[in-house]
C-alpha positions as CSV (number, residue, x, y, z in Angstrom):
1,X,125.4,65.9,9.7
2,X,124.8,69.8,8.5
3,X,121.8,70.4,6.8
4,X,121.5,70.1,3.4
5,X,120.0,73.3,1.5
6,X,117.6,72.4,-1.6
7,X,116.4,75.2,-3.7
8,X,112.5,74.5,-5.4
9,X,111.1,76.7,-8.1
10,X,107.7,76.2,-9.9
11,X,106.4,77.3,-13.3
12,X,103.5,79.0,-13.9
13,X,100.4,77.6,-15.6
14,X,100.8,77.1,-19.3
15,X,98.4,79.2,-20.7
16,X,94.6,77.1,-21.4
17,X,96.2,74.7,-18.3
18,X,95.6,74.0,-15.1
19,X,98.3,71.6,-14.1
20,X,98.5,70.5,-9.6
21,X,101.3,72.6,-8.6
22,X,103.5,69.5,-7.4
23,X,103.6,68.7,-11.2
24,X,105.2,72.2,-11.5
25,X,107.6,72.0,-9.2
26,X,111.6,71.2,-9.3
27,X,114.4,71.3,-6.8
28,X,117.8,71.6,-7.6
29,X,120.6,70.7,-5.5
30,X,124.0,72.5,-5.6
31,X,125.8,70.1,-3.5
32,X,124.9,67.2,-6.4
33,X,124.6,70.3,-9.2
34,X,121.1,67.7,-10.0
35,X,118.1,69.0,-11.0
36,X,115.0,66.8,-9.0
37,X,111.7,66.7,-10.6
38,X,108.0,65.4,-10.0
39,X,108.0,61.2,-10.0
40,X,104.9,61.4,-10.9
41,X,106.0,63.1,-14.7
42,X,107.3,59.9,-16.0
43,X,103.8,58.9,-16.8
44,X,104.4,55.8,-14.3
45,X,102.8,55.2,-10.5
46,X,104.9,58.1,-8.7
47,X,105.4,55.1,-5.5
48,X,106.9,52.4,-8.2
49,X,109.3,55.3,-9.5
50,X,110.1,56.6,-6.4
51,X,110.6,53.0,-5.4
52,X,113.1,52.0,-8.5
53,X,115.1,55.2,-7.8
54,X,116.1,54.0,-4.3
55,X,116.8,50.7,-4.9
56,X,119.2,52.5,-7.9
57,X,120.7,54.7,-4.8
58,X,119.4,57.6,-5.8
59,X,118.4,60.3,-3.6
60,X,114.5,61.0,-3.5
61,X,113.0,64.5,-1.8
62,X,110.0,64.2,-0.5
63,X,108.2,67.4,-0.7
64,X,104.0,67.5,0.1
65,X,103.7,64.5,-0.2
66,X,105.2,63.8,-3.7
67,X,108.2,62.4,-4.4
68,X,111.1,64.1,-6.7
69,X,113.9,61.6,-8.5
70,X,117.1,63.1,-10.4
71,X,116.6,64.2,-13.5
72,X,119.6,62.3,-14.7
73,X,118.2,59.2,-13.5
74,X,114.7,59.5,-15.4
75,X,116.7,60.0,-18.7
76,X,118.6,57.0,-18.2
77,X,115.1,54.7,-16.8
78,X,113.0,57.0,-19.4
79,X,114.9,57.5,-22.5
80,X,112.0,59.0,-24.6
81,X,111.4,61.5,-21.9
82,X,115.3,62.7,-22.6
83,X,114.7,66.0,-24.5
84,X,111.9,67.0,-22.3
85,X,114.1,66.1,-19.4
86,X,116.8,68.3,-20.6
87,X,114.5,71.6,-21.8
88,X,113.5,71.4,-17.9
89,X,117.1,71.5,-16.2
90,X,117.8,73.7,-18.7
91,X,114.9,75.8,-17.6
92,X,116.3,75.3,-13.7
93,X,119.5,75.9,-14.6
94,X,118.8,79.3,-16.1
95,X,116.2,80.2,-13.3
96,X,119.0,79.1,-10.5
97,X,121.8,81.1,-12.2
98,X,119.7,84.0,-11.9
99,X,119.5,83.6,-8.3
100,X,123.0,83.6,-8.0
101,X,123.1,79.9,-7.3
């Protein structure tokens, strides 16, 4: 099986904040074109939400420690969390496309 290639960014600090780095981070993946962010962002235990992702199939990176679920999942299993979700990839997106991705 070849080996997949996952691109992570990270945001900085918003300013007066000190958020962990892992809730910072994102990976994108151009094979899925999906946008993978923190589990632990839904607000819920980032082990449940890891855990209802896979039994949904969904892919889950592991990166540190943390776990990362589709963004197009949490939209669908978080519905109020849809227009942050979508600022975010949006924010990936951009930040990818400038990195010729």
């Amino acid at each position: 099986m070849p080996r997949q290639i996952i691109y992570w960014t990270t945001v900085a600090n918003p300013k007066g904040q000190k958020i962990p780095l892992y809730m910072r981070k994102a990976a994108y993946h151009p094979e899925e074109k999906e946008v993978y962010l923190p589990a632990a962002g839904t607000g819920e235990s980032e082990m449940i939400v890891q855990l209802f992702a896979m039994n949904d199939g969904k892919t889950v990176l592991q990166e540190r420690g943390h776990a990362y679920v589709p963004a197009s999942w949490i939209k669908g299993m978080y519905p109020r969390m849809k227009g942050t979700i979508e600022q975010i990839e949006a924010r990936v997106f951009s930040e990818m496309g400038t990195k010729g991705l």
